[in-house]
C-alpha positions in Angstrom: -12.1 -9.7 14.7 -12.4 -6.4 13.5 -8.1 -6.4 12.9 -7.9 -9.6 11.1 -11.2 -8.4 8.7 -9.1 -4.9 8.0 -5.9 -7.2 7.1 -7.5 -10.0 5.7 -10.8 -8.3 3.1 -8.6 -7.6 0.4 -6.1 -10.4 -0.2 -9.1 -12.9 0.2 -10.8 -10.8 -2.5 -7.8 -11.1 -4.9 -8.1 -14.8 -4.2 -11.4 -14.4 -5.3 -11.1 -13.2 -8.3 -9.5 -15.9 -9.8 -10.8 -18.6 -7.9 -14.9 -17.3 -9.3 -13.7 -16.7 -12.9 -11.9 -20.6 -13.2 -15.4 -21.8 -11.5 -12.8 -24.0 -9.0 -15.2 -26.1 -6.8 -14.0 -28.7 -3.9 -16.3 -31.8 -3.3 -19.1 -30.1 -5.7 -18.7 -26.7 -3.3 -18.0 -23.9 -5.6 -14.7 -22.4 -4.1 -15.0 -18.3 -5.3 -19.1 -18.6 -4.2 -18.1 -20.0 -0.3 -15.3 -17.1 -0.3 -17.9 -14.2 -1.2 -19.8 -15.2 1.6 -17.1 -15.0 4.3 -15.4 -12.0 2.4 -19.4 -10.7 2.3 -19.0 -11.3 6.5 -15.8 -9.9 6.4 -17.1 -6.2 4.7 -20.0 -6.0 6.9 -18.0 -6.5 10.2 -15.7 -3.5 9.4 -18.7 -1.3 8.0 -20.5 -2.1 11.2 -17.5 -0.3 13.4 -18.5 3.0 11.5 -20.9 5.4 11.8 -22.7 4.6 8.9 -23.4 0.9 10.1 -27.6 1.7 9.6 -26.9 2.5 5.8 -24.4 -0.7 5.2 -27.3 -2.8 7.2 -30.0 -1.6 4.7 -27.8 -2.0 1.8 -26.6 -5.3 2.8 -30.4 -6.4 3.4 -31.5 -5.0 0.1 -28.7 -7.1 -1.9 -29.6 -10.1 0.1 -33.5 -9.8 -1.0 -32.7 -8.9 -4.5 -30.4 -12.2 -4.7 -33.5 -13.9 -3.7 -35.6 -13.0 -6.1 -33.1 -13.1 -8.8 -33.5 -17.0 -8.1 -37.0 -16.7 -9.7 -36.5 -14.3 -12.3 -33.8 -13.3 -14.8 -34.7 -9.5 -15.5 -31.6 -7.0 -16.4 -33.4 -4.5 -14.0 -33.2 -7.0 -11.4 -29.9 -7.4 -11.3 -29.2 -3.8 -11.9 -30.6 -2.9 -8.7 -28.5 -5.5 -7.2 -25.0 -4.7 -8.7 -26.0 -1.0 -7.9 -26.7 -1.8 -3.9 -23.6 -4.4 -3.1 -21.1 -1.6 -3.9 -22.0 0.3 -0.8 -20.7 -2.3 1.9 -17.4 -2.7 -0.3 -17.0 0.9 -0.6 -17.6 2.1 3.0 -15.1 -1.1 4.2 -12.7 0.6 2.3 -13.0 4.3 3.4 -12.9 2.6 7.2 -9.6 0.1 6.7 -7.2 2.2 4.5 -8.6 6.0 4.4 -6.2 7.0 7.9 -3.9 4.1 6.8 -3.1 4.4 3.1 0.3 2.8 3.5 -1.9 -0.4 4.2 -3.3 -1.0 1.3 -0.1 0.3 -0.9 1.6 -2.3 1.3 -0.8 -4.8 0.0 -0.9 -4.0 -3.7 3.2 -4.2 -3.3 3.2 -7.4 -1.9 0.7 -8.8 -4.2 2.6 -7.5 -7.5 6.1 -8.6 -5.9 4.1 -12.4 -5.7 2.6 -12.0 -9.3 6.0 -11.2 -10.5 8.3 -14.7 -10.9 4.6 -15.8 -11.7 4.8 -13.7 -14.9 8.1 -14.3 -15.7 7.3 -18.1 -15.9 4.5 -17.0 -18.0 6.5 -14.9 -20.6 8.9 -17.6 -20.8 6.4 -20.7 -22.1 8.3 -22.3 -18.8 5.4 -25.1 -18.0 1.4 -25.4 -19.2 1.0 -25.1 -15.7 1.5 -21.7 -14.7 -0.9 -21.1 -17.9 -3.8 -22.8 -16.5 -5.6 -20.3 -15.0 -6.0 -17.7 -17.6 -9.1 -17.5 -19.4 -8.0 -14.8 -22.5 -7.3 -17.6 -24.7 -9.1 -18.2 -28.3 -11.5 -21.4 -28.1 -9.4 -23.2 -30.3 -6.8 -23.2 -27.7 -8.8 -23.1 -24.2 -11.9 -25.5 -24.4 -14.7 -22.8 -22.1 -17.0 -25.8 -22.2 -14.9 -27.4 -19.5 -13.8 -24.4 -17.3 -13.1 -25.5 -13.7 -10.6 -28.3 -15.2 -7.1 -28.5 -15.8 -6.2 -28.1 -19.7 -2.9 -27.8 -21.1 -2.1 -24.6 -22.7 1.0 -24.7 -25.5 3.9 -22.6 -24.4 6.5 -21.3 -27.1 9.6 -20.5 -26.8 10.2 -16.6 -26.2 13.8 -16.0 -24.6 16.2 -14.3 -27.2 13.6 -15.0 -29.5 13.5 -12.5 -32.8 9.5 -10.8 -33.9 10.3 -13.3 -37.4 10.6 -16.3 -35.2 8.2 -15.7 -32.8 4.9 -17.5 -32.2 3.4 -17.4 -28.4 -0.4 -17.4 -26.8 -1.9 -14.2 -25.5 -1.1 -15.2 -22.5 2.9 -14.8 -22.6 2.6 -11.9 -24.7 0.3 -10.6 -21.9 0.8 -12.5 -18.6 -2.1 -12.6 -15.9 0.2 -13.3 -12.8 -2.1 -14.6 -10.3 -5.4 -13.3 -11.4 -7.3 -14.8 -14.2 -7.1 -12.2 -17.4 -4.2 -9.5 -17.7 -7.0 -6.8 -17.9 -7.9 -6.3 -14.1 -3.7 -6.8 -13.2 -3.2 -3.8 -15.5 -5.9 -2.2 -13.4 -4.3 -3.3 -10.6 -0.6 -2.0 -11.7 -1.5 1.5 -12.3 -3.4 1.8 -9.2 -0.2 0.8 -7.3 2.0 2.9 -9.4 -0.3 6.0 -8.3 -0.4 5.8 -4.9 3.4 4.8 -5.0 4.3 7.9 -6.2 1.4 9.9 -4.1 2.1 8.5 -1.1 4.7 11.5 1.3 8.3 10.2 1.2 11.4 11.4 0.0 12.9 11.1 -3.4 15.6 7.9 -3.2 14.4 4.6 -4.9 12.6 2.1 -2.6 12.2 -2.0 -3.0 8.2 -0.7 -4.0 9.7 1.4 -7.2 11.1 -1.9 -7.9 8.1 -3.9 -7.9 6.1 -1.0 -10.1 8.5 -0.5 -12.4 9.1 -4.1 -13.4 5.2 -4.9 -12.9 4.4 -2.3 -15.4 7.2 -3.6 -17.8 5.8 -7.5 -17.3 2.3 -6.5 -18.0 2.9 -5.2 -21.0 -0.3 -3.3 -20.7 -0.6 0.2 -22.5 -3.4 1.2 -19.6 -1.2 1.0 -17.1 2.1 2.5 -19.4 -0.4 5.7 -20.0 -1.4 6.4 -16.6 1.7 6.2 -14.7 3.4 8.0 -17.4 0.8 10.7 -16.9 1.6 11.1 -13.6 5.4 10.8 -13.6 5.4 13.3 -16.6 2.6 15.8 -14.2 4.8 15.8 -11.2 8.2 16.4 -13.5 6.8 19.5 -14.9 4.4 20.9 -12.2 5.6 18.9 -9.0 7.9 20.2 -6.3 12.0 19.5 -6.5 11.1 16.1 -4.3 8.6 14.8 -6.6 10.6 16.2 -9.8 13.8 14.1 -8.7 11.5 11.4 -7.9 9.4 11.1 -11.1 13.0 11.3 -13.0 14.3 8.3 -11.1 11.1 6.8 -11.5 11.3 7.1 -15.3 15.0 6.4 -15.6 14.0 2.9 -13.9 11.1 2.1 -15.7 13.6 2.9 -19.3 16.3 0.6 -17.6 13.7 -2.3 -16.7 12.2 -1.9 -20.5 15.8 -2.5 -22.0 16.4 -5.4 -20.2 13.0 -6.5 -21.2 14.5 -5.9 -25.0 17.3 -7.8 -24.5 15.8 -11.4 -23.2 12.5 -11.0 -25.1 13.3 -8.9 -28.7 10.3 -10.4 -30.1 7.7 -9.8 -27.5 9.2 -6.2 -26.8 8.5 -5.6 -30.4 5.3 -6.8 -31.2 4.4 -5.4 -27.8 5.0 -1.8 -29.3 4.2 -2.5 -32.7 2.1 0.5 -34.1 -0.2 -2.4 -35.1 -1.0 -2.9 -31.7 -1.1 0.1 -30.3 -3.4 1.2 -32.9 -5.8 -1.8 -32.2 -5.6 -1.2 -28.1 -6.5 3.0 -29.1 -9.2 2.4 -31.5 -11.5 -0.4 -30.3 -11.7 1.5 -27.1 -12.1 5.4 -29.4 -14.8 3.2 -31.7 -16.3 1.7 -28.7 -17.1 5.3 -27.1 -17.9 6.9 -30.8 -20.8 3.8 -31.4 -22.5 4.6 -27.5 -22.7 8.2 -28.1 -24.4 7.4 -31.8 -21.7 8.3 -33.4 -21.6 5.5 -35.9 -20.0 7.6 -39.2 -16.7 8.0 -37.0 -15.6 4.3 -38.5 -15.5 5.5 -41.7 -12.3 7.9 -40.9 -10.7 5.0 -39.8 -11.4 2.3 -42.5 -7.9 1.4 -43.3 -7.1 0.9 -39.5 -10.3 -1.1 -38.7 -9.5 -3.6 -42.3 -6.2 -4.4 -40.2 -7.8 -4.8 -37.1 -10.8 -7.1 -38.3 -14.2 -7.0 -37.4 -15.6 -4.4 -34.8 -18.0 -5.9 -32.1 -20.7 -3.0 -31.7 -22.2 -5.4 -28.9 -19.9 -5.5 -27.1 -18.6 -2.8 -24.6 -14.6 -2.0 -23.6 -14.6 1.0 -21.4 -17.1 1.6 -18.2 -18.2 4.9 -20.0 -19.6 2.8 -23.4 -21.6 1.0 -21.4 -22.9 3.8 -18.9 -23.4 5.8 -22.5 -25.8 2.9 -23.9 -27.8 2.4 -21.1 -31.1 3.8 -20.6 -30.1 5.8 -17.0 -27.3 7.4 -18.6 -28.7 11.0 -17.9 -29.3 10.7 -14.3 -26.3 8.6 -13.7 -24.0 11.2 -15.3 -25.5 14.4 -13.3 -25.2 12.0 -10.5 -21.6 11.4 -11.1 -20.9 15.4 -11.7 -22.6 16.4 -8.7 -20.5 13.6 -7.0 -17.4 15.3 -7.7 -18.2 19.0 -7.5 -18.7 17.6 -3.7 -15.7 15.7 -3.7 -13.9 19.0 -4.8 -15.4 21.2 -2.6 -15.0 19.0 0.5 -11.3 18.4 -0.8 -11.0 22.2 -0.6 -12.6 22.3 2.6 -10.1 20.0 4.3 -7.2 21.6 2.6 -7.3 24.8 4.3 -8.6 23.3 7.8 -6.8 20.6 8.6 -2.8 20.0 8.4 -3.6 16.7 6.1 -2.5 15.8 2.7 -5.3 14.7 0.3 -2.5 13.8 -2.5 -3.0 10.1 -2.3 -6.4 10.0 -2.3 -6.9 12.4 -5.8 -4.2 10.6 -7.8 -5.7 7.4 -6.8 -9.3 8.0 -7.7 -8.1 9.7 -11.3 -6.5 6.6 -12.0 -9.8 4.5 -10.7 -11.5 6.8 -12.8 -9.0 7.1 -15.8 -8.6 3.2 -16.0 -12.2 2.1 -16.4 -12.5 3.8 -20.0 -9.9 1.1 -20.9 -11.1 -2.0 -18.5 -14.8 -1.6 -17.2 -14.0 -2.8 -13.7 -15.9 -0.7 -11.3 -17.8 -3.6 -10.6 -15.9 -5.8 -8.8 -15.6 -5.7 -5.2 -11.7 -5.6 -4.9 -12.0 -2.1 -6.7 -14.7 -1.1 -5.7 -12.8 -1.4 -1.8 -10.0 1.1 -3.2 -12.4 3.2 -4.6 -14.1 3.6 -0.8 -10.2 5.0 -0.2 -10.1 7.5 -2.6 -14.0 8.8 -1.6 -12.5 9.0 1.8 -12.7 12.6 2.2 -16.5 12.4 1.5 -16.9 10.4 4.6 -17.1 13.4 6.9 -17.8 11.0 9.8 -15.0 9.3 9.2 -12.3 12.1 9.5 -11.0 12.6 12.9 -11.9 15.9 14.4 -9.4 18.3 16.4 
């Protein structure tokens, strides 16, 4: 039981996520509701193999009891304490399946991209209104929210070989969602993988997995994941060792190869893509968004020009994780929280370091991204991240580490 939960927790969560968002029900039975509960099973059955099976019990019983009463009442505190309990099962699952296995969950991401890819490609294309039907980024004038949980056909454009003057496409082919239901979490998901593709210890010739990143992150189209893995390519180039210097190269040199052939059979879509327009939009509602939770509200006038283009800003509404931490009432203890968090992470990474034989590569890269990523996509609370993010705490699990 305990082999099929490891394998099975986080493709049944990626499942999830789409399946919850669409609100897909069989014979009246909500489809993403009856999987929570069995992934819900699934969590606590690995956490109870661990040594910290008493806190995951109390946690569990605490986000059970607080569902209850959130039957009878609709307070924000409410459900704060709920959302700030459930993480804990999720995040000790995921220290216990991939923390001594990392290539498992790298495996998974891989295989998951390498299915979302064709997927994509359909989308780009305008091939059918089918494989457009479970997105949900659409404007209202295109995607009727009233009836979510229903088929409705999307319009699909042509966009092979087609010129920026010519071209006229939904949101979703300029940005394809692949499997999942909005290309915001698969962006999240993309430089994840590309992270702990590079940190994970190999040698520096391509491999079918450089594949799948490179041509995920050109398919996205999302400038999240383009920053991040660039980051890291461009760190490991300069400061890296002569393995990971070769490697980012080829790495790059793919990623510049996939992106030209992404020019050539979509011109219009390639340049709209990487328009300054857009670019500028994707930068500054996320900059604004920060500027407006720290108080900072004369910041939009040194951007007046840029904010005429983009149109209206939405002060109530919040892109990044870090807006919203910033505009909510716990913000001071949450933040020294968080700080102390990681002068412990740092110090026990240090510890490990010089005691045991054991490279901690994989698990820093992929928390920075975790970390890095939510000031673009606030996505720490769902529980397929929050599964990776128990990996990349892994060396805070003391209990966890084997001892010698």
């Amino acid at each position: 039981m305990n082999k099929v939960a490891k394998n099975l927790l986080f493709p049944l969560l990626i499942v999830n996520i789409t399946t919850s968002a669409n609100e897909w029900e069989i014979f009246g039975i909500g489809i993403g509701q009856t999987l929570f509960w069995v992934i819900l099973g699934l969590a606590w059955s690995v956490c109870w193999q661990t040594p910290y099976r008493r806190v995951c019990n109390i946690a569990l019983a605490l986000a059970l009891l607080i569902r209850g009463i959130e039957l009878f009442s609709d307070s924000l505190l409410i459900h704060g304490l709920r959302v700030a309990v459930m993480p804990v099962l999720f995040v000790i699952a995921g220290a216990k399946i991939y923390g001594l296995n990392p290539s498992l969950i790298h495996k998974q991401l891989v295989v998951f991209l390498a299915l979302c890819i064709p997927v994509m490609l359909l989308q780009i294309s305008g091939a059918d209104s089918f494989f457009m039907s479970w997105g949900l980024e659409y404007d209202p004038s295109v995607f009727n929210y009233d009836k979510l949980g229903t088929y409705q056909k999307i319009p699909v454009y042509p966009t092979l070989f087609v010129g920026p003057e010519n071209l006229y496409c939904t949101v979703g082919q300029s940005r394809p969602v692949g499997l999942l239901y909005s290309n915001n979490p698969l962006s999240v998901f993309v430089a994840i993988t590309a992270g702990l593709n590079f940190a994970l210890p190999r040698e520096s010739r391509l491999r079918f997995s450089d594949v799948i990143v490179s041509l995920s992150l050109v398919l996205t189209m999302s400038l999240l994941a383009f920053t991040l893995t660039i980051l890291i390519y461009a760190f490991f180039i300069v400061f890296g060792s002569l393995t990971n210097r070769r490697r980012g190269i080829k790495l790059v040199s793919l990623l510049a190869l996939f992106l030209f052939l992404y020019y050539l059979f979509f011109p219009g879509l390639f340049l709209i893509n990487f328009s300054v327009g857009k670019i500028m939009m994707s930068i500054l509602f996320r900059g604004l968004d920060l500027a407006h939770s720290l108080g900072i509200s004369f910041s939009r006038n040194f951007y007046y020009d840029q904010i005429q283009f983009l149109g209206a800003f939405d002060t109530k509404e919040s892109y990044s994780l870090y807006s919203i931490l910033f505009k909510s009432s716990l913000a001071i203890p949450v933040v020294v929280s968080i700080f102390l968090l990681m002068i412990s992470y740092y110090r026990r990474v240090v510890s490990i370091k010089y005691t045991k034989d054991t490279s901690l590569l994989i698990y820093s890269i992929t928390l920075i991204v975790c970390l890095l990523s939510n000031f673009a996509v606030p996505y720490v609370g769902a529980p397929s991240f929050q599964l990776i993010l128990g990996f990349a705490l892994f060396p805070l699990f003391k209990k966890l580490w084997p001892t010698y």
